[in-house]
Backbone bond lengths (Angstrom), bond angles and torsions (degrees), N, CA, C in turn:
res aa  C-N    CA-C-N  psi(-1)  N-CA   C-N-CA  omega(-1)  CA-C   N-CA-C  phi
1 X - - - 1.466 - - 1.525 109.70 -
2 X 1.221 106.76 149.05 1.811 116.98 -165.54 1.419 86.05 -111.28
3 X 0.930 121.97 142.67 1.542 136.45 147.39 1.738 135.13 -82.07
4 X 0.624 133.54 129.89 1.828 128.19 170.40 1.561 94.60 -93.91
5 X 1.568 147.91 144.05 0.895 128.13 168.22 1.483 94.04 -117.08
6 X 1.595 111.17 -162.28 1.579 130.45 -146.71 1.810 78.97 -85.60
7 X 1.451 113.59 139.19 1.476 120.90 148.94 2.385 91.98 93.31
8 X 1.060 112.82 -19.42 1.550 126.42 -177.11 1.483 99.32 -75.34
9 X 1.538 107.64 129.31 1.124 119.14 134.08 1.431 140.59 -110.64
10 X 1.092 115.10 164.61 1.249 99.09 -156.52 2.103 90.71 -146.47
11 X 1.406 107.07 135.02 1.517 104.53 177.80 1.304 100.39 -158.92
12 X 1.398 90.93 145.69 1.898 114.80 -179.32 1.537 117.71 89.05
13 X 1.135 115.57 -10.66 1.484 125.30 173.83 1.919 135.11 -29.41
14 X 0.843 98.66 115.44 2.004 93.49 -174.16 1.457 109.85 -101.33
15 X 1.347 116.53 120.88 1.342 111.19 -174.51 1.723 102.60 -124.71
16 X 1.263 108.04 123.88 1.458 121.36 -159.12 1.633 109.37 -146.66
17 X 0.990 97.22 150.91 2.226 108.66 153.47 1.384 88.34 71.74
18 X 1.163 123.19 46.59 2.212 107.82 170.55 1.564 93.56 88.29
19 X 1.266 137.82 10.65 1.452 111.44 171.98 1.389 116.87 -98.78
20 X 1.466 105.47 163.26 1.760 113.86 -170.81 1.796 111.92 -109.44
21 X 0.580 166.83 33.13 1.596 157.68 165.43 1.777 111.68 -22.83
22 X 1.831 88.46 99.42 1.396 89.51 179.06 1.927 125.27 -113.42
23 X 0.794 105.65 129.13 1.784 120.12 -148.82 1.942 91.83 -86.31
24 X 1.427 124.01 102.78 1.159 113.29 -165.10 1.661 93.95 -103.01
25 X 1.553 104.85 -155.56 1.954 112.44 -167.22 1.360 96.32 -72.21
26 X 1.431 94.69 125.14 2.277 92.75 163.65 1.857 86.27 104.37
27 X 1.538 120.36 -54.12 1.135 104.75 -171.81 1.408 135.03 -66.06
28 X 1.552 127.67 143.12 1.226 147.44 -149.08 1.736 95.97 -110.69
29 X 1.409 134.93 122.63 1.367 127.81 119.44 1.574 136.83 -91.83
30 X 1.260 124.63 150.19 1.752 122.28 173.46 1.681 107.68 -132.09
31 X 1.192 121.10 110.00 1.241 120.57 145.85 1.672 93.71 76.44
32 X 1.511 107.96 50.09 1.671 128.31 135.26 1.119 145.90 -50.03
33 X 1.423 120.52 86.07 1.643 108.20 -167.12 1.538 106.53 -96.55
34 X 1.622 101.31 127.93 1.806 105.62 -175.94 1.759 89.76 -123.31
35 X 1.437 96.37 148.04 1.375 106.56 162.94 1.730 86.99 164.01
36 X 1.774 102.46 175.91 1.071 96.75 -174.34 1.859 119.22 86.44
37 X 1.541 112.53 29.70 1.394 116.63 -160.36 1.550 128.09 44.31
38 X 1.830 103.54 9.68 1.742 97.94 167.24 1.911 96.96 -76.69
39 X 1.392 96.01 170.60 1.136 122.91 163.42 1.832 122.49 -133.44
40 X 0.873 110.67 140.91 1.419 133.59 172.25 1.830 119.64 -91.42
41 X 1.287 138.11 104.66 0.850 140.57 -170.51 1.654 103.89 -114.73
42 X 1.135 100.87 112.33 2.250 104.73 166.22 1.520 110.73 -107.73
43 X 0.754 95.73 92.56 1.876 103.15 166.73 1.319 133.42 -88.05
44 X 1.118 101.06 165.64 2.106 103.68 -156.94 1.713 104.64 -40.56
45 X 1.346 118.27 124.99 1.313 137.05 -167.85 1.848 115.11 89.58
46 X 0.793 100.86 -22.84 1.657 99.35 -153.27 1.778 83.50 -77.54
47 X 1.702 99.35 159.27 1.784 105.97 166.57 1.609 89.00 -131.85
48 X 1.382 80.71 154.51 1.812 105.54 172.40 1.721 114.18 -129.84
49 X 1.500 131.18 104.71 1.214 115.87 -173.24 1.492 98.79 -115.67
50 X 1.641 120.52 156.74 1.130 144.49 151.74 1.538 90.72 52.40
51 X 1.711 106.07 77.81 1.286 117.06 160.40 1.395 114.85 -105.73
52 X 1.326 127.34 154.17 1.065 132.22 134.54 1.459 165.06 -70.49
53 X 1.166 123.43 55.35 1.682 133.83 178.46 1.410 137.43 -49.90
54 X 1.567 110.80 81.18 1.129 102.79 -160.31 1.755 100.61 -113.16
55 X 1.807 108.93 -157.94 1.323 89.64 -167.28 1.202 130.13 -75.28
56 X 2.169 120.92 144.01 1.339 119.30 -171.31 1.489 80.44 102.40
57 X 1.260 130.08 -63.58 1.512 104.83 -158.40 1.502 130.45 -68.56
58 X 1.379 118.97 170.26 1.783 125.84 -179.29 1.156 114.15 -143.02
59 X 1.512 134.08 114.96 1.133 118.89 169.88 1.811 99.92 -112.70
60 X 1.646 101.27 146.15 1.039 100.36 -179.29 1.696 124.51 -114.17
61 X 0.965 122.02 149.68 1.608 112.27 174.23 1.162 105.11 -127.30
62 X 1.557 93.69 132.84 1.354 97.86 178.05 1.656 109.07 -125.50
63 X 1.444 110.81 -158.59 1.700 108.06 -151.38 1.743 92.84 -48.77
64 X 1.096 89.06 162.06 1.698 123.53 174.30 1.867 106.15 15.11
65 X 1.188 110.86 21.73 1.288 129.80 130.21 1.827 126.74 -30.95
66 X 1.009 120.76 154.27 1.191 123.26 -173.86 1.759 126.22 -174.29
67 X 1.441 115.95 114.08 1.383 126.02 175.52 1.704 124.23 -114.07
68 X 0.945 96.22 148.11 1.624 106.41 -177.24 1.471 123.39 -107.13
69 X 0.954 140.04 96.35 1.541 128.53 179.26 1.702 116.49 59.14
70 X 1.374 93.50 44.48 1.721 114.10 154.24 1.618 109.25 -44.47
71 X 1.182 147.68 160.93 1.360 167.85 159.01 1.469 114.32 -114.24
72 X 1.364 127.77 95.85 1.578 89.57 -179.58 1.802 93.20 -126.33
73 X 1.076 117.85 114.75 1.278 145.71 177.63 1.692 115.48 -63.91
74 X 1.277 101.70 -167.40 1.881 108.08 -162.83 2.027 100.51 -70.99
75 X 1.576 104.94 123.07 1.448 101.01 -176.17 1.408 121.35 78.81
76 X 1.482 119.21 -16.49 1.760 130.86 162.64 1.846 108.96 -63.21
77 X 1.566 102.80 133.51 1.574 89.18 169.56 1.505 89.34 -129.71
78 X 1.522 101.10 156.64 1.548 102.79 156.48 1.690 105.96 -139.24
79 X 1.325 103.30 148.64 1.736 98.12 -154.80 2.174 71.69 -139.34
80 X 1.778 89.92 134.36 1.214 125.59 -168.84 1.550 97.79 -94.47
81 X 1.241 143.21 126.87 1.558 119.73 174.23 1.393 90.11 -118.42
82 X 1.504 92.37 -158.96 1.651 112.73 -168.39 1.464 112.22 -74.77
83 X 2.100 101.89 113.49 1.552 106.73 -171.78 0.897 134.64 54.56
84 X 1.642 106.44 41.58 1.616 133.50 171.47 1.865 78.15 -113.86
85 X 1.623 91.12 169.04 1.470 115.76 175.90 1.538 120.84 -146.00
86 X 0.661 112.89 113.97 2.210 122.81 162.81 1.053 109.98 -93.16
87 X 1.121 96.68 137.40 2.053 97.09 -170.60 2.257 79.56 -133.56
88 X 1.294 100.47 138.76 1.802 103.48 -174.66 1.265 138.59 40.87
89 X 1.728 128.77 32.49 0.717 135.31 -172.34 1.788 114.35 -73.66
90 X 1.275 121.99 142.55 1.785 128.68 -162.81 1.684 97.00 -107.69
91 X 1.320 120.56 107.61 1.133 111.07 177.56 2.046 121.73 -114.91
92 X 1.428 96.72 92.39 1.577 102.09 -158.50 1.206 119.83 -70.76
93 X 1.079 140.60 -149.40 1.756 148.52 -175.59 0.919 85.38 -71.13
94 X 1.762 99.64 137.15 1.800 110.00 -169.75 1.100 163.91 -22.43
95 X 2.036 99.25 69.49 1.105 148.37 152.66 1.979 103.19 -68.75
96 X 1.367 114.09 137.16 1.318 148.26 -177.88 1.574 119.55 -109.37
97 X 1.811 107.02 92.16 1.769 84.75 165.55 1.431 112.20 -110.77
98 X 1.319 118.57 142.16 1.669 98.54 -173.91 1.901 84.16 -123.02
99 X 1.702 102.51 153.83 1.070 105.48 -156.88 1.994 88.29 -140.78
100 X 0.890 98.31 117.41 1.850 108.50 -153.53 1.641 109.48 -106.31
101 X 1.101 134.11 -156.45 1.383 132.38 -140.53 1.295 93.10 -114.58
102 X 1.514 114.82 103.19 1.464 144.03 170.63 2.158 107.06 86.62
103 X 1.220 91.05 28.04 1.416 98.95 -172.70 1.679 96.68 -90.55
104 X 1.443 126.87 173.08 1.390 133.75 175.24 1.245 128.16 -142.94
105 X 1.307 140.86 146.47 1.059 130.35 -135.83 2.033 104.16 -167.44
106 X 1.345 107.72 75.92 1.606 93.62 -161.65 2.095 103.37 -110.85
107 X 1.038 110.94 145.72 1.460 118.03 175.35 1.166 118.09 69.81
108 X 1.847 115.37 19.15 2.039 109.84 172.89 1.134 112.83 -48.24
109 X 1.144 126.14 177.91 1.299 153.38 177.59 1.551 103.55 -137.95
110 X 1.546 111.41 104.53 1.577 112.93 175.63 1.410 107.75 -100.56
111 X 0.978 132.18 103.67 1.511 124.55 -175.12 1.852 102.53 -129.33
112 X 0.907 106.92 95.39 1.450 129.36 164.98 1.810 94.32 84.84
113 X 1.002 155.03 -19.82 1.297 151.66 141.51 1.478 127.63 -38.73
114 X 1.270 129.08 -163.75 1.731 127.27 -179.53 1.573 86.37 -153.48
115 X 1.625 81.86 154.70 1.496 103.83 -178.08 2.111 102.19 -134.74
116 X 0.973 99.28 123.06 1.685 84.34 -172.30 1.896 104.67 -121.05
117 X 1.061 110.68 112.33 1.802 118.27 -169.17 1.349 76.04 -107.46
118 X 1.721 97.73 118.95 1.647 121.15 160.64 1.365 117.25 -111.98
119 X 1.441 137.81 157.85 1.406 132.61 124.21 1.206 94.48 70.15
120 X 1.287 138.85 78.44 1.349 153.80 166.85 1.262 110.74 75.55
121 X 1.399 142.23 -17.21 1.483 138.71 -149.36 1.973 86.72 -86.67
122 X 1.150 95.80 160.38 1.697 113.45 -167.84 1.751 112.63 -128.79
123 X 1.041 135.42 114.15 1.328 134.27 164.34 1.813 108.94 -104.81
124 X 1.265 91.91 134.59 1.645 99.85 157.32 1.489 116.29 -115.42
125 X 1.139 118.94 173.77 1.966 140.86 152.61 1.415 87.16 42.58
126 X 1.712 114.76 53.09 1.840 112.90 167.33 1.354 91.19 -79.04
127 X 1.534 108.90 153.79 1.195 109.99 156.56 1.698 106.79 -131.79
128 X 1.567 105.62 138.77 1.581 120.61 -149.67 1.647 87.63 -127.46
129 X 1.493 102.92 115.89 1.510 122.26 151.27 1.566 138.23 -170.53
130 X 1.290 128.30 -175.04 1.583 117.35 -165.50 1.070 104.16 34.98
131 X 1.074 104.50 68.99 2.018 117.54 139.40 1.783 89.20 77.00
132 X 1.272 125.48 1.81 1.910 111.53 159.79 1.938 114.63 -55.57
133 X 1.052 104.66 158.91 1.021 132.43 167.28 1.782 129.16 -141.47
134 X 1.501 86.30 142.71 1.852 98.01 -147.80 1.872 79.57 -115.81
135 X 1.362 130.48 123.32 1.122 125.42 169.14 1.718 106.07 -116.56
136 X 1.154 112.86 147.31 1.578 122.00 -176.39 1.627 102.10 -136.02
137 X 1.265 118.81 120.77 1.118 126.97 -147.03 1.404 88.86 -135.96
138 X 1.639 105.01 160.72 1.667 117.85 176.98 1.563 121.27 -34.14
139 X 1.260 102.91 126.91 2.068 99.46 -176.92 1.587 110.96 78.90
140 X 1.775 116.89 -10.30 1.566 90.39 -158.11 1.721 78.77 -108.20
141 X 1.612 111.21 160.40 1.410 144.94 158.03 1.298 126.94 -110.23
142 X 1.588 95.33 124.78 1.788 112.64 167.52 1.230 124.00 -96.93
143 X 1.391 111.66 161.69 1.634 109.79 174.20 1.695 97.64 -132.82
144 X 1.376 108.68 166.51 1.328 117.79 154.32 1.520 107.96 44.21
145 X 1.052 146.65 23.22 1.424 116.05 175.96 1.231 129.55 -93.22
146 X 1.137 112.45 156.68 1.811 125.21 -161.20 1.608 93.72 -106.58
147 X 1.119 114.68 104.46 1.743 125.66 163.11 1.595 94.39 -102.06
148 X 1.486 117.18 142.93 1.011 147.07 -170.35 1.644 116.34 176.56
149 X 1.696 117.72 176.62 1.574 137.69 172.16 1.597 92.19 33.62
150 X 1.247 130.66 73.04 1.080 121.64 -176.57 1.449 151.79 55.34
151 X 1.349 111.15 11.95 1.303 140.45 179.29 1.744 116.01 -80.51
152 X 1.079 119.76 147.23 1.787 125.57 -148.73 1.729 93.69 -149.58
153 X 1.828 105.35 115.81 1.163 116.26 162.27 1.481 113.59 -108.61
154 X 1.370 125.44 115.22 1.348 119.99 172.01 1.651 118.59 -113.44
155 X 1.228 101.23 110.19 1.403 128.96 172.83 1.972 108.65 -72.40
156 X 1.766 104.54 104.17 1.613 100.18 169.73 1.200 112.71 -103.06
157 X 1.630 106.29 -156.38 1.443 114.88 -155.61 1.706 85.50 -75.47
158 X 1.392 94.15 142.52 2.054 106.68 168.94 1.979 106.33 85.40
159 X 0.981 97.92 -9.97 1.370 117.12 -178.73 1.687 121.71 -69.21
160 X 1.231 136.92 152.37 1.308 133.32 -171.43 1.675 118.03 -165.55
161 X 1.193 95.66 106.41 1.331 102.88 179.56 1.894 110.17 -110.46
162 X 1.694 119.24 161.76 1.448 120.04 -151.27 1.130 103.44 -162.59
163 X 1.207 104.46 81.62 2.134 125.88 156.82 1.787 94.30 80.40
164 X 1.320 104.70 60.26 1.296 126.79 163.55 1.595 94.19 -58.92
165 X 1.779 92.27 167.60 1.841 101.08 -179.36 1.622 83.44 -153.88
166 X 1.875 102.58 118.21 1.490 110.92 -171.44 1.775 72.92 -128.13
167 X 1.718 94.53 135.00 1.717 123.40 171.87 1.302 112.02 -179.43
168 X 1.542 124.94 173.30 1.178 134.64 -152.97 1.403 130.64 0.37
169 X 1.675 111.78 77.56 1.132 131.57 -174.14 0.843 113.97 102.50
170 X 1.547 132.70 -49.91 1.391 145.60 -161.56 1.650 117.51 -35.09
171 X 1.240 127.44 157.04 1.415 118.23 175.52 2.052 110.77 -155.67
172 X 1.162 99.14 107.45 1.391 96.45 164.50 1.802 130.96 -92.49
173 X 1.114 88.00 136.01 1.986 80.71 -159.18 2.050 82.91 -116.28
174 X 1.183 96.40 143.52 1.669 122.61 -160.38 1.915 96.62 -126.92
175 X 1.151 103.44 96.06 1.450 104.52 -168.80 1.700 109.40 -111.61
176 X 1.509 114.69 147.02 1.432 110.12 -178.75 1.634 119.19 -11.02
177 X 1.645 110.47 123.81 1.160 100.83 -177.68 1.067 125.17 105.75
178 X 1.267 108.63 -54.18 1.978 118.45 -173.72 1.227 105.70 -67.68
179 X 1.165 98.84 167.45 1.689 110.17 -160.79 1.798 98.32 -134.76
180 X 1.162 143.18 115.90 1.331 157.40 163.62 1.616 142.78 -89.45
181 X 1.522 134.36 37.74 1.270 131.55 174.54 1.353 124.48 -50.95
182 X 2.085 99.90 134.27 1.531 102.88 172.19 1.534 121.22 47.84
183 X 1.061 109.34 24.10 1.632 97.84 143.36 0.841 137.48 -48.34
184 X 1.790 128.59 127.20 1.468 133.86 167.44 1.689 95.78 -90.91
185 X 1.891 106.49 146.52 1.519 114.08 161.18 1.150 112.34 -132.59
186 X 0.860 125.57 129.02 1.757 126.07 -173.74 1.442 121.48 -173.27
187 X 1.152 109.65 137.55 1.328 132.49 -176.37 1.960 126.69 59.01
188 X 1.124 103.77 46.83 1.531 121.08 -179.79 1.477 107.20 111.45
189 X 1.257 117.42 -21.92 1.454 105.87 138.86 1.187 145.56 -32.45
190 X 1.876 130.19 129.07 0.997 130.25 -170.38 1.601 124.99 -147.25
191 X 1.260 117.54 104.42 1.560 119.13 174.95 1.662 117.26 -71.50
192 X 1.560 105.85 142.39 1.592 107.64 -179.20 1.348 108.00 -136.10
193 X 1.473 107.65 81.87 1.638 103.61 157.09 1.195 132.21 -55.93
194 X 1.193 119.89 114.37 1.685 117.95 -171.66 1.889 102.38 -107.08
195 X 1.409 98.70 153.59 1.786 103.13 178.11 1.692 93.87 -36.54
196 X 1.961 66.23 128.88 2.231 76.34 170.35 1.041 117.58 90.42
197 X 1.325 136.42 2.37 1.707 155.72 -136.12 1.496 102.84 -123.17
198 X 1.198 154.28 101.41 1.425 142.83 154.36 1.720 131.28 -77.09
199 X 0.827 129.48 95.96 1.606 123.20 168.58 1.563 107.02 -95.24
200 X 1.500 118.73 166.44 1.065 119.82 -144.38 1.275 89.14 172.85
201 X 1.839 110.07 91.31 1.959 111.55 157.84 1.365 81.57 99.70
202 X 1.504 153.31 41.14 1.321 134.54 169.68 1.252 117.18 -107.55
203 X 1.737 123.87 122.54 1.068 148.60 174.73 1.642 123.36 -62.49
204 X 1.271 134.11 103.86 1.153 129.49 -175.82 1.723 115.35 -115.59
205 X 1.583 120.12 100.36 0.805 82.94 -161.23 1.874 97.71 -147.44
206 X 1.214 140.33 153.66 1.904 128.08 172.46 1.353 101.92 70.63
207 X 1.461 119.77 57.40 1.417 117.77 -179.00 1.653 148.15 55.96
208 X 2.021 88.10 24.71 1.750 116.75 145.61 1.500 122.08 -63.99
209 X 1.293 114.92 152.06 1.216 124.91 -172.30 1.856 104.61 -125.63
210 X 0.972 117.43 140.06 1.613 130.04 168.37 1.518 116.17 -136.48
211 X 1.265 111.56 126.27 1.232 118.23 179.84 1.087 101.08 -127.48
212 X 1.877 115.45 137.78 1.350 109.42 174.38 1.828 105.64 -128.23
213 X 1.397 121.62 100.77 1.405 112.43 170.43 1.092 122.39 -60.07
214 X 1.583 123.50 166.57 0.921 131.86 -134.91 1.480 89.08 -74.10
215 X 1.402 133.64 172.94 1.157 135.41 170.79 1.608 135.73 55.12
216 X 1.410 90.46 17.51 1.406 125.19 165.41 1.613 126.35 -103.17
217 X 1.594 119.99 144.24 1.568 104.40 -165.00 1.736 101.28 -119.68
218 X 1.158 113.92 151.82 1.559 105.79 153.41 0.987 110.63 -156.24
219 X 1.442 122.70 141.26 1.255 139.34 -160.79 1.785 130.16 -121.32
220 X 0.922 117.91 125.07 1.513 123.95 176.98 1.967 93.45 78.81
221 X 1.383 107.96 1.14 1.767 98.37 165.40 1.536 131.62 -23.39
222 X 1.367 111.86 116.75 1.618 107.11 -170.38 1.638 99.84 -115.09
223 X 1.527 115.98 114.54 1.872 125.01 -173.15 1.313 75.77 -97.33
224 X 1.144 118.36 154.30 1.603 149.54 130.05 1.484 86.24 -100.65
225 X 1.524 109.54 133.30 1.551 108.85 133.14 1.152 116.70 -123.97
226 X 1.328 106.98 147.33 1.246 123.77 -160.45 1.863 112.42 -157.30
227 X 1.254 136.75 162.25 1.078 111.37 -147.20 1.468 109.74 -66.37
228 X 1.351 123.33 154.16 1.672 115.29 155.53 1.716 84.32 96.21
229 X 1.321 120.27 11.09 1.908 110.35 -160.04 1.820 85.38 -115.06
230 X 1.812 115.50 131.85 1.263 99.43 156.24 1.378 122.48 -144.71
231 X 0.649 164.76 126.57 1.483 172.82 -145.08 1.661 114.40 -120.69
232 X 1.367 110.44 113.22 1.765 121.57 164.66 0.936 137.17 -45.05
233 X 1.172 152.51 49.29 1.501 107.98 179.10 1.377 132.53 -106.48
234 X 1.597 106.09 8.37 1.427 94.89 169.79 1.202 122.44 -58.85
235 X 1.710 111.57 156.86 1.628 108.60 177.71 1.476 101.83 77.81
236 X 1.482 130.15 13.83 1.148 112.87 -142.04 1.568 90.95 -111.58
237 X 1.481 141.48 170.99 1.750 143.16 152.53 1.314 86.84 -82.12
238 X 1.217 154.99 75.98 1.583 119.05 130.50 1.427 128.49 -22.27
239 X 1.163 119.25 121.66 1.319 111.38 -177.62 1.633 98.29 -92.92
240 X 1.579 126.60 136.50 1.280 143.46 -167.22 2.017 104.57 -88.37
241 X 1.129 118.14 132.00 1.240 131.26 -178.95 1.614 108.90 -30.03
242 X 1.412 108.52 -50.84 1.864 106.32 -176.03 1.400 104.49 -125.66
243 X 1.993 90.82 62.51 1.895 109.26 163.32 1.410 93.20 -95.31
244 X 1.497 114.92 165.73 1.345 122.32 -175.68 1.387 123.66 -62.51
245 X 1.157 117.62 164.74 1.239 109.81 168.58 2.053 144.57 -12.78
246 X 1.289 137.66 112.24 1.364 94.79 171.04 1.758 133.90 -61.13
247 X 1.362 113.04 160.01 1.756 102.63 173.72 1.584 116.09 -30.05
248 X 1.273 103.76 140.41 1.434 116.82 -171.20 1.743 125.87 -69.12
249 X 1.588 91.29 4.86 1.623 104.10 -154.34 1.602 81.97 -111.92
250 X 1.667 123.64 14.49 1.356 115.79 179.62 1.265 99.39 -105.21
251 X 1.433 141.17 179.00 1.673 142.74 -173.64 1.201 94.98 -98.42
252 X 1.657 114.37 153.75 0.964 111.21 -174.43 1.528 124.35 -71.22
253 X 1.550 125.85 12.88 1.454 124.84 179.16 2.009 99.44 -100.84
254 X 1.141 112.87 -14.46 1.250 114.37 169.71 1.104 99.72 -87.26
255 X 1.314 154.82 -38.62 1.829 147.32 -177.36 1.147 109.16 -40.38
256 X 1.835 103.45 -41.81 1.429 111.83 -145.38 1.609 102.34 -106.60
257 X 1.577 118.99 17.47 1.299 104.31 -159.29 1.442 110.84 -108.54
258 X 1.658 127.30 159.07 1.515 136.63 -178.73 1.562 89.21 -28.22
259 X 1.117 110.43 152.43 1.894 116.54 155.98 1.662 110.31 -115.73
260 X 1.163 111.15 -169.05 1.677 106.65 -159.26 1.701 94.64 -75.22
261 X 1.198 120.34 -21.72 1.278 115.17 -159.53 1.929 101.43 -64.46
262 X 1.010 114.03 -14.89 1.680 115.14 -163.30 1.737 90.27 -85.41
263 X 1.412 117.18 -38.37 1.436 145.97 -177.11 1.762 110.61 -49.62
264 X 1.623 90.30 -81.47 1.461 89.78 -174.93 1.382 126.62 -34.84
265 X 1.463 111.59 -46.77 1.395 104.40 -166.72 1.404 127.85 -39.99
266 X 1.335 114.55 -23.65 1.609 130.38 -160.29 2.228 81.87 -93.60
267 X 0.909 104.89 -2.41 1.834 89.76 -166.23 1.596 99.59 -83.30
């Protein structure tokens, strides 16, 4: 194992064949290329900017850790842990970011890669397209993300996503469990509540699409239609004005709010 120490910088570095390069407090990396079963380690204080992760490689962050414009390419992972931070990381054709329990993750770029925020870890201002994938997994929270050009956010059970933006192509699918605020859909954009699925405040509007299968809910839903605009509901659960309560894990102004059924009619 290589060290970076406190006040060190360190740039251009290749970390390969089983080796570790670990970036300690005070220490600086620039333009690190790992792959090849090296790993990259940044630990509390240390920064790592404009690395490279390609295949075989791992860079890791750990607590209060911090990277800048990571790359992690086809077979590259970089896994975010608890109270570490990535600030612009580029995650290309199958490139891996996993973003873990109280870890952070703000301004990726998923473009044909996956990004998977579990178990407390938090992403904001992702932006998801060409064939990326944005996964939100039990305990973890999203903000802001931009799905588009073919890009796929899937929200599961325990999961929570917050004023998503689904358009040109884009598609967020809301699966048993998941939880969905303030969504915008528009313009070849398309939301998919599936049984078990909650949305809550979603905007459909300039040729967005929403589909809600059967056994799926959404609530306080706002359609514009307008041309090129269409809305599902065959096959659909409408939920009926004096259906029970929503899930209890919603606030009480979501319990109490219109459901799609007041909605559809105008679709």
């Amino acid at each position: 194992m290589t060290d970076v120490s406190s006040g060190v910088t360190s740039s251009g570095v290749t970390v390969a064949n089983g080796g570790t390069l670990q970036v300690l407090g005070q220490g600086t990396t620039i333009g690190t290329l790992v792959g090849n079963s090296g790993t990259e380690i940044v630990s509390s204080g240390g920064v790592a900017s404009a690395t490279l992760v390609n295949s075989g490689g791992t860079q890791i962050v750990s607590a209060f850790g911090y990277t800048s414009g990571t790359v992690i390419s086809s077979g590259g992972t970089e896994i975010v842990s608890s109270r570490g931070q990535a600030y612009a990381p580029i995650v290309s054709n199958g490139g891996t970011e996993q973003v873990l329990n109280f870890g952070s993750t703000r301004s990726a770029s998923i473009a044909g890669g996956t990004e998977i925020v579990s178990n407390g870890g938090v992403a904001s201002s992702t932006s998801v397209s060409s064939g990326g994938t944005q996964v939100v997994s039990s305990g973890a929270y999203v903000y802001n993300t931009v799905i588009g050009s073919g890009g796929t956010e899937i929200v599961s059970t325990g999961g929570t996503a917050w004023t998503p933006t689904v358009s040109n192509a884009g598609t967020e699918q809301v699966l048993a469990g998941g939880v969905v605020w303030s969504a915008a859909v528009s313009n070849g954009g398309t939301q998919v509540v599936s049984s078990g699925g909650q949305g809550y405040a979603t905007s459909v509007v300039s040729g967005g699409m929403l589909i809600v299968s059967s056994g799926g809910y959404t609530y306080s839903t706002r359609i514009t239609v307008a041309a090129g605009s269409k809305c599902t509901t065959a096959a659909t659960r409408i939920t009926p004005l004096s259906a029970p309560a929503a899930p209890s894990r919603w606030p009480a102004a979501a319990r109490t709010a219109r459901p799609l059924a007041a909605a559809a009619r105008f679709c």
